[in-house]
LOVEX-930828 format. One line per 4 residues: for each residue y, z, x of C-alpha. Coordinates in steps of 0.1 Angstrom, whole numbers. Layout:
residues N
Y Z X ~ ...
end
This chain:
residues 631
1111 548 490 ~ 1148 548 497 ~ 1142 558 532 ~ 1115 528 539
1139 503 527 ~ 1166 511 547 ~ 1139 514 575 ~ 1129 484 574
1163 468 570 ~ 1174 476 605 ~ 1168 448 630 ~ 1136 455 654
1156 473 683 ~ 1171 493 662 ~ 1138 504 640 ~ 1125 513 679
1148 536 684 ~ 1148 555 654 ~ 1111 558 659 ~ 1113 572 694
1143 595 687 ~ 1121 612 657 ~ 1093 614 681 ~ 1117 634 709
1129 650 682 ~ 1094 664 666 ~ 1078 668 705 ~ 1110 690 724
1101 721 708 ~ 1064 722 707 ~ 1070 713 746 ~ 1098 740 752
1069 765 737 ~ 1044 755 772 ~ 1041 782 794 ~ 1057 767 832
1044 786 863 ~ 1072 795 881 ~ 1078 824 918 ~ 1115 834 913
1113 866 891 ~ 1147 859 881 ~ 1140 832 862 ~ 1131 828 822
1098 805 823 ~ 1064 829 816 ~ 1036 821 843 ~ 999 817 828
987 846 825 ~ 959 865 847 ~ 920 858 828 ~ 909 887 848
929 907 819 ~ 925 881 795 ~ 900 888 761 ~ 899 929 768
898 939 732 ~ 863 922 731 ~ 848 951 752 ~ 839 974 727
832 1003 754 ~ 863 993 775 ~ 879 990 741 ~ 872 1030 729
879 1040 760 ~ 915 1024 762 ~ 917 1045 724 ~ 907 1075 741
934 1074 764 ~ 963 1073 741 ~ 953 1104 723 ~ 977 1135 727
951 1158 737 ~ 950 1171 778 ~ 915 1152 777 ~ 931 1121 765
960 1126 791 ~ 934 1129 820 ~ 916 1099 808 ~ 949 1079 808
957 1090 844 ~ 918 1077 856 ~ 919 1044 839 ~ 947 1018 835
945 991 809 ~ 984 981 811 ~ 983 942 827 ~ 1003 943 856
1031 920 856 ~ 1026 907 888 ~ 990 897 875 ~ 1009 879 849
1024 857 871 ~ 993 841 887 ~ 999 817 912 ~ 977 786 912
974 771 952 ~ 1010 757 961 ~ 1026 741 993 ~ 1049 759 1002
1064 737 1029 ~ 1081 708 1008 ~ 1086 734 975 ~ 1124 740 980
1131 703 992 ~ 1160 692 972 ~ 1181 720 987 ~ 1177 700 1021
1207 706 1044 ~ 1229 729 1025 ~ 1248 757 1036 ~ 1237 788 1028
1266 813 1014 ~ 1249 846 1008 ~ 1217 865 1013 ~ 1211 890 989
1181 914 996 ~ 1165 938 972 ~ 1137 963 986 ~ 1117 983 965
1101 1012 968 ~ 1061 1011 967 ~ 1051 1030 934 ~ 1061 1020 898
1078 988 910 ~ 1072 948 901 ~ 1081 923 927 ~ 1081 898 898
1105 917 874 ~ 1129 943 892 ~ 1139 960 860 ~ 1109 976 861
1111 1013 877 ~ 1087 1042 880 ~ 1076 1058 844 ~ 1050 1088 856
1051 1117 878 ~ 1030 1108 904 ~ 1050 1070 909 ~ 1083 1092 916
1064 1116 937 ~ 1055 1092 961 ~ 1083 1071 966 ~ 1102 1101 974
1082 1108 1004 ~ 1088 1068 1017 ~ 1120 1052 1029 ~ 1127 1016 1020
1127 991 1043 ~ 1163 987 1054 ~ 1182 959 1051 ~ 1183 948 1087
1147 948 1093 ~ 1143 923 1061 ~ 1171 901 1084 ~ 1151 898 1115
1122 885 1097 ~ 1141 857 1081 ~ 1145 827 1099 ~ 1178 814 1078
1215 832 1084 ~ 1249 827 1065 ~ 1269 798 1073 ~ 1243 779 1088
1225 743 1074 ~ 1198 754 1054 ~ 1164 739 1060 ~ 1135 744 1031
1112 753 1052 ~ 1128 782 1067 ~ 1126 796 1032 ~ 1092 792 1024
1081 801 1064 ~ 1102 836 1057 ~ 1085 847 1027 ~ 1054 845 1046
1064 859 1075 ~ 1074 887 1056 ~ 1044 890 1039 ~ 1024 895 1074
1042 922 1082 ~ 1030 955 1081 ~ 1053 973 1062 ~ 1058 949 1034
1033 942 1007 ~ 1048 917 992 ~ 1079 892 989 ~ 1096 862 971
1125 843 989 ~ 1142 819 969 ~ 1178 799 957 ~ 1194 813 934
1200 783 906 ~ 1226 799 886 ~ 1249 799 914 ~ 1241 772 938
1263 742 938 ~ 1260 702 952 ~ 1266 718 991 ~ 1259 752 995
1234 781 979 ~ 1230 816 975 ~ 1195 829 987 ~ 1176 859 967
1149 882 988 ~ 1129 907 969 ~ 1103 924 986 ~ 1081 954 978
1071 981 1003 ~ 1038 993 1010 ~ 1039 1033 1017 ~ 1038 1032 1051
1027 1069 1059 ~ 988 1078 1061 ~ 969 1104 1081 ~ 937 1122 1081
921 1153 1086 ~ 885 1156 1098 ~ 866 1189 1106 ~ 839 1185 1125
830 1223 1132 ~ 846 1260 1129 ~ 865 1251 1158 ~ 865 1211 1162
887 1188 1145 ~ 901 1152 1145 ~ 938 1148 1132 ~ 953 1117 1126
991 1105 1120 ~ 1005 1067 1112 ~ 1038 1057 1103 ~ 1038 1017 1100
1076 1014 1089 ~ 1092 1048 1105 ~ 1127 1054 1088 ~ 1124 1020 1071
1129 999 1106 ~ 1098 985 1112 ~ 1089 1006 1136 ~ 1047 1016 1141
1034 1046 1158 ~ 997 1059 1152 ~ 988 1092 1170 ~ 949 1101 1168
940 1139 1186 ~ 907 1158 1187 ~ 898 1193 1197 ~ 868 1214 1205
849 1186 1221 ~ 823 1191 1243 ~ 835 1200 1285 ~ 847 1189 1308
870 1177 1284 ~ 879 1194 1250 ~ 903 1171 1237 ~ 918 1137 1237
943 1112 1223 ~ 953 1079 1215 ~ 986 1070 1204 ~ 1010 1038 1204
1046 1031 1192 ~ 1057 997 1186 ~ 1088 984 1182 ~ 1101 952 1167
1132 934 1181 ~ 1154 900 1170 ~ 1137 870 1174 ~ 1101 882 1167
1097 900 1202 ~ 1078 929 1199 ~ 1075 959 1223 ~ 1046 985 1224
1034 1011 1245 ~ 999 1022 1240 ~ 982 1057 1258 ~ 949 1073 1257
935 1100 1276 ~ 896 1108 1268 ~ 874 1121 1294 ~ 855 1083 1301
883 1064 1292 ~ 921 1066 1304 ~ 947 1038 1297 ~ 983 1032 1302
998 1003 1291 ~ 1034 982 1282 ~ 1036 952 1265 ~ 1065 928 1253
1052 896 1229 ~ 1064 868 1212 ~ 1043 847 1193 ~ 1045 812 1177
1050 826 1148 ~ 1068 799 1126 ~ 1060 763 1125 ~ 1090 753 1141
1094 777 1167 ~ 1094 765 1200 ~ 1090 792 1226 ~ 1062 817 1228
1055 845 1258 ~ 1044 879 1263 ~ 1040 905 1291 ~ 1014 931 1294
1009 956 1325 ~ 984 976 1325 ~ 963 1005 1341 ~ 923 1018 1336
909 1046 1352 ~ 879 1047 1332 ~ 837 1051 1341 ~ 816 1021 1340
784 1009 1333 ~ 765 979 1334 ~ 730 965 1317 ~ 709 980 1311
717 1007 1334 ~ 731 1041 1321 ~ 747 1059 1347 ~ 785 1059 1341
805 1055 1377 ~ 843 1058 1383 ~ 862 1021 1378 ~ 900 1023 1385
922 994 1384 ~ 957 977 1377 ~ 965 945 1351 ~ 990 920 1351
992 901 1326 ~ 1019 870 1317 ~ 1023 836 1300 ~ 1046 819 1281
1039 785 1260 ~ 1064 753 1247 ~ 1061 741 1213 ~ 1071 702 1210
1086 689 1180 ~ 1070 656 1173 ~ 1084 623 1161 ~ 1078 615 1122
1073 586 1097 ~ 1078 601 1067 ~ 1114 597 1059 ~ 1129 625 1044
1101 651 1058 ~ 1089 664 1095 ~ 1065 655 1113 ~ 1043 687 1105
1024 682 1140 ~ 1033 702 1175 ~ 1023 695 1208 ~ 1017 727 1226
1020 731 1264 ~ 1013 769 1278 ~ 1004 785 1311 ~ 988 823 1322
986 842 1356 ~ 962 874 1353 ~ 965 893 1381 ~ 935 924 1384
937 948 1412 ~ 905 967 1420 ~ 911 1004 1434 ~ 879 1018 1429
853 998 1420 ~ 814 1010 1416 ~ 797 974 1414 ~ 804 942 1434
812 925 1401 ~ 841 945 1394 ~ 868 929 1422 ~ 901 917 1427
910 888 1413 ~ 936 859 1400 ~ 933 839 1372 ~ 953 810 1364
952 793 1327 ~ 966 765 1314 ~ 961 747 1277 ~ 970 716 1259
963 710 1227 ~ 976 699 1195 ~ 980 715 1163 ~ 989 708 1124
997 740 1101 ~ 1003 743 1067 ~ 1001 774 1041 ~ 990 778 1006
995 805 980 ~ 971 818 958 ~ 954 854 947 ~ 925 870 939
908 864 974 ~ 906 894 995 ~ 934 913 977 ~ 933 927 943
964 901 928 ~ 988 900 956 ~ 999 865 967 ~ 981 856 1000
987 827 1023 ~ 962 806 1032 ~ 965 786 1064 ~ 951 757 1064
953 725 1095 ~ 936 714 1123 ~ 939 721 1159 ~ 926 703 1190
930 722 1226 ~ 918 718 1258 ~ 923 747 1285 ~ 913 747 1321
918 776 1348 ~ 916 788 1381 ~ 896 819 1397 ~ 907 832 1427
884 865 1442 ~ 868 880 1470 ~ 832 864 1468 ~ 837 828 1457
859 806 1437 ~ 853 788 1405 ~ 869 767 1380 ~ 870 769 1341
872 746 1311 ~ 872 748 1276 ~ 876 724 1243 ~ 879 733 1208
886 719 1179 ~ 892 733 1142 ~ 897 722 1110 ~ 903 739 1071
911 726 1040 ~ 919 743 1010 ~ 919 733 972 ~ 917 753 939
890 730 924 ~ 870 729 957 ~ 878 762 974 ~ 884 767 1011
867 748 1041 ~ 870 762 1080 ~ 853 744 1109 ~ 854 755 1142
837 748 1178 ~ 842 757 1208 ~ 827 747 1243 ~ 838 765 1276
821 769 1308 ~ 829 782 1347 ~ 819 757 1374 ~ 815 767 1413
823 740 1439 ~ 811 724 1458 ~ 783 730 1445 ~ 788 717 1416
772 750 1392 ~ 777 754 1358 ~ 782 790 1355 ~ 784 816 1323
785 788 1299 ~ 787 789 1256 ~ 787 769 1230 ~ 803 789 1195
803 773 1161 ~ 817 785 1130 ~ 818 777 1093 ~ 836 794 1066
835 782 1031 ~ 846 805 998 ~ 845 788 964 ~ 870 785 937
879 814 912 ~ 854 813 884 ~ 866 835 850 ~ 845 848 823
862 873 799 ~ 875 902 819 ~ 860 896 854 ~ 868 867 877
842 857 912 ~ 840 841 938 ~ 812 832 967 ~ 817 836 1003
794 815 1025 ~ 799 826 1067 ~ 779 806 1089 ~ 783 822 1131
763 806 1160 ~ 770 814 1201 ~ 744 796 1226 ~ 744 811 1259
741 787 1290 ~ 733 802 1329 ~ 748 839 1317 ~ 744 859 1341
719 884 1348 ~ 747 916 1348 ~ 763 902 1315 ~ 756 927 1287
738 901 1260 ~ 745 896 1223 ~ 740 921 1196 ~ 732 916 1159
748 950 1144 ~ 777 957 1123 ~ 804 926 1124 ~ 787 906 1148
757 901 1127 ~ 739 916 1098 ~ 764 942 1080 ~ 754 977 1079
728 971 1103 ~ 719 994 1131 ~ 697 988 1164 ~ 711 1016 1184
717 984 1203 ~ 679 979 1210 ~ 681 942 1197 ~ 698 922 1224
694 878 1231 ~ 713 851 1250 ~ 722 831 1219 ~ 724 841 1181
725 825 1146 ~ 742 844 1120 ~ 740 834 1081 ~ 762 856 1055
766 851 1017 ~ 783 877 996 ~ 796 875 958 ~ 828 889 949
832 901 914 ~ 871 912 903 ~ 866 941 876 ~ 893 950 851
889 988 863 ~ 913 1008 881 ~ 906 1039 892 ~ 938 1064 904
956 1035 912 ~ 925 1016 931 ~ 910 984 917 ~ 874 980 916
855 953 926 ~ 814 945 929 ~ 800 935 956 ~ 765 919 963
755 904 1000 ~ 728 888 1019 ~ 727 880 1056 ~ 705 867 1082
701 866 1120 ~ 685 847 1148 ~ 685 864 1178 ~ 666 843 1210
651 868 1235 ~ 640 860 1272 ~ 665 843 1285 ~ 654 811 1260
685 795 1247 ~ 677 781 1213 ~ 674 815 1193 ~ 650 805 1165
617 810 1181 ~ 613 846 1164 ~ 613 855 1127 ~ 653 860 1113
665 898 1107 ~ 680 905 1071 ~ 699 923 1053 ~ 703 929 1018
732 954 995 ~ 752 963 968 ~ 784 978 968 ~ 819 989 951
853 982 967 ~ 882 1000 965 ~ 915 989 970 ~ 949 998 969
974 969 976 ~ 1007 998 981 ~ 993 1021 1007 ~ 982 1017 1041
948 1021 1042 ~ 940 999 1013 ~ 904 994 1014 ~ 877 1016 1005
839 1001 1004 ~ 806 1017 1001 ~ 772 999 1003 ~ 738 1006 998
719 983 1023 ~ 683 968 1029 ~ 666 962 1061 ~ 630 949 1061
628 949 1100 ~ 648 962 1134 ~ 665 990 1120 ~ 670 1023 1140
664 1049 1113 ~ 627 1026 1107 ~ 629 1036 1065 ~ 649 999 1065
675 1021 1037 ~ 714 1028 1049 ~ 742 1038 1029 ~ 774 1033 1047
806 1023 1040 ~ 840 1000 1056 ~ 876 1004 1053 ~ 880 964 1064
872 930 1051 ~ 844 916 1060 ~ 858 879 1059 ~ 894 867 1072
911 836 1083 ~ 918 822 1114 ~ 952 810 1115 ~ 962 771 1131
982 785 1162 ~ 973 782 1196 ~ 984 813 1215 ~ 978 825 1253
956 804 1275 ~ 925 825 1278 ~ 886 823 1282 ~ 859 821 1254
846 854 1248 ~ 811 863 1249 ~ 801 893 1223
end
């Protein structure tokens, strides 16, 4: 009673006050309790946690099985080596979509002071909490067969260096830059608060290695064998070479070989040699690229020389004849930064300007088609690139980037050969947009076409469409989905007669399907759904995941153009993936598949199985001048 008499005593301004003070006062600490989604792993603030782990204990079977594994006996032991029920802290820290182009903004302009880089080792360490070391047998087995990634490698990829201006884009740019690189599975790149002051920072890198070293063994008789040997990040420098031989094969030739070494250089040039020696095929080959591989980067080129000395064919014959020749191949491109009105941010769109020569010189050639010949490229176009971050779409928890943009390019070229000379032009335009409410939009078309003067003939012409939509992450309990909707169409306009046509099988088509390359059209229309469904299952250090697809194809026949006169090929399966997000070869996949018409074996059953997504994304950034292709 006291208290309300005094209360009410106080003048109006004052009794407003008092009543929002006690309302901060009451509200801070329930607030402070809210979890805050946060990247550095540095810092205090506890991300939402992953649903795909969420609710376990109400799986009674899951539930006695997680029991099992904590008993002392050598069967309880085995069980706990088979099956993990430990959430991973990197699942823990979920990331819903960001933007990463504007999220380290306020550091705008500051000098960067020092670069501190941890690398981890692949096994039994968390990218999101680097306290965390190997606790088993197996974790410290196999990081003591990898090398980190040194030091220096982890500097060419970023795009920021002591005593220079910082710009916040270069920050969130490097961290995905050094995500796309082979030898690193993941990484965050961020300011370290606790030290940073009004006019200069202190930048943190973490990233985790994947073990880089894979190989296989695969005996095909008593006396017949393939051996295979890949080192993506050889003594920890970012250096790739993959080495495939086989013995006891049939004469005239028992063996051959593939191999290539590739090595990465300041600046994002890469070098590569590549050789293969096999009794139809023979290749030689030096390249040197650099890509636009940054939004703000401005020059892009590459080199390539080549040599073939390998036996041809053409549709539909089948006699193989001797086809020797020589490649060189060149182009470089000029990125230009645009003007902006948005004060305080860039303009995020680049005009691109790039030109090609292709020179191919003909030593032995068994059909008239086959000649020497010059091309000359050139594009313009216009492109807009942005990235977001999110998981659980085709990794198992690793942060992915997603690109999304548009891009508008128009190429034209020259021909130059022995029988008659032709022009070429080509449009396309493409456009994705990405939200975690809506999911992820790609549109893409694509018009090109070869035209002979003065005749005025249009001349091997195509028309490609492309639509790629994948839903948001739906959660119930344990296991989280999505649904992936791929929509692929190629019309074919005055091909010509020599041109091998389309096929339906395998990645251009209907998955798992198999024509022995029977099936063959001038156009194509290709429908794919599949459903994703994230298990809480992992299985020696694999994930597992449910898969379910259905797919359709149109294939036109007789020259006719429209390819939906004839009744659609299908395809229908099951399946379980695999994967691994620390090793090399991370995906396993098996499938059991259904084909009520057009394939080979005629019992319309195949069980087969991919070590590759099916799905991918096309990335906003306009490369080497070059031709449609037709396949």
């Amino acid at each position: 009673m006291r208290f309300c008499v005094a209360f009410f005593s106080l003048s109006l301004p004052w009794r407003f006050a008092l009543v929002v003070g006690c309302w901060l006062w009451w509200a801070m600490p329930a607030r402070a309790q809210q979890p805050v989604r946060v990247l550095p792993p540095d810092t205090t603030e506890i991300a939402q946690p992953d649903s795909l782990r969420r609710g376990f204990d109400e799986e009674r079977l899951l539930n006695g099985l997680k029991a099992y594994t904590k008993r002392k006996t050598i069967a309880g032991k085995a069980a706990a080596l088979l099956f993990r029920f430990t959430p991973p802290r990197e699942d823990k820290a979920g990331l819903d979509a960001q933007l990463v182009d504007r999220q380290f903004a306020r550091h705008n302009f500051k000098i960067v002071r020092n670069i501190n880089i941890t690398s981890l080792d692949a096994f039994g360490y968390n990218i999101n909490d680097v306290n965390r070391t190997p606790r088993n047998f197996l974790e410290k087995a196999g990081n003591s067969f990898h090398i980190k990634t040194a030091r220096s490698r982890v500097r060419q990829v970023l795009l920021f260096r002591p005593g220079q201006e910082l710009d916040p884009l270069d920050l969130a740019e490097s961290e995905r830059l050094l995500r796309q690189t082979s030898e690193i599975l993941d990484a965050r790149v961020f300011v370290n608060e606790a030290t940073t002051s009004a006019d200069s920072v202190d930048i943190e890198v973490v990233t985790k290695d994947v073990f880089s070293i894979s190989g296989g063994f695969q005996l095909r008789d008593v006396d017949a064998a393939v051996v295979d040997l890949r080192d993506i990040n050889f003594l920890g420098m970012g250096h790739q070479f993959r080495n495939s031989y086989q013995y006891g094969r049939s004469t005239p030739q028992s063996w051959s070989y593939k191999g290539s070494y590739l090595v990465p250089f300041r600046d994002f040039l890469y070098g590569q040699v590549r050789v293969r020696d096999e009794y139809r095929n023979k290749e030689q080959s030096l390249s040197l690229n650099r890509s636009f591989y940054s939004v703000n980067t401005r020059y892009a080129y590459a080199l390539n020389i080549d040599h073939y000395n390998v036996d041809a064919t053409r549709y539909p014959d089948t006699l193989y004849r001797a086809l020797r020749f020589y490649r060189q191949d060149i182009w470089v491109g000029r990125s230009l930064h645009l003007p902006s009105y948005d004060l305080g941010y860039d303009n995020p769109g680049r005009l691109v300007v790039a030109a090609r020569a292709i020179n191919t010189r003909i030593i032995k050639s068994p059909y008239p088609e086959y000649r020497t010949n010059t091309l000359l490229y050139g594009t313009l176009g216009y492109t807009v690139r942005r990235y977001y971050k999110d998981k659980y779409l085709f990794g198992f928890g690793r942060t992915e980037d997603i690109p999304t943009g548009s891009i508008y390019s128009f190429t034209t070229g020259y021909e130059l050969n022995a029988k008659q000379n032709r022009h070429y032009y080509g449009i396309r335009a493409a456009y994705a947009g990405y939200s975690p409410l809506r999911g992820y939009l790609y549109l893409n078309a694509e018009f090109s076409s070869y035209l002979l003067r003065p005749q005025n003939n249009w001349q091997q012409g195509q028309l490609n469409t492309e639509l790629l939509y994948f839903t948001p992450l739906y959660r119930t309990g344990n296991f989280q989905w999505r649904h992936f909707f791929w929509n692929r169409s190629t019309l074919g306009f005055n091909r010509l007669a020599e041109e091998a046509p389309l096929v339906i099988d395998g990645s251009r088509g209907l998955r798992g399907f198999n024509s022995n390359q029977t099936l063959r059209g001038q156009s194509r229309f290709i429908l794919n759904y599949e459903a994703n469904v994230f298990t809480p299952l992992s299985f020696l250090g694999f994930r597992v995941a449910a898969v379910a697809f259905a797919d359709a194809a149109w294939l036109s026949g007789g020259g006719q153009t429209i390819p939906f006169a004839d009744k659609p090929y299908m395809g229908f399966g099951l399946g379980l993936r695999f994967r691994n997000e620390y090793t090399v070869l991370r995906t396993f996949q098996f499938f059991l598949g259904y084909y009520p018409r057009g394939q080979a074996s005629g019992d319309g059953f195949r069980i087969f199985q991919s070590s590759r997504s099916y799905y991918g994304f096309n990335d906003f950034s306009i490369g080497q001048p070059s031709i449609t292709t037709y396949q």
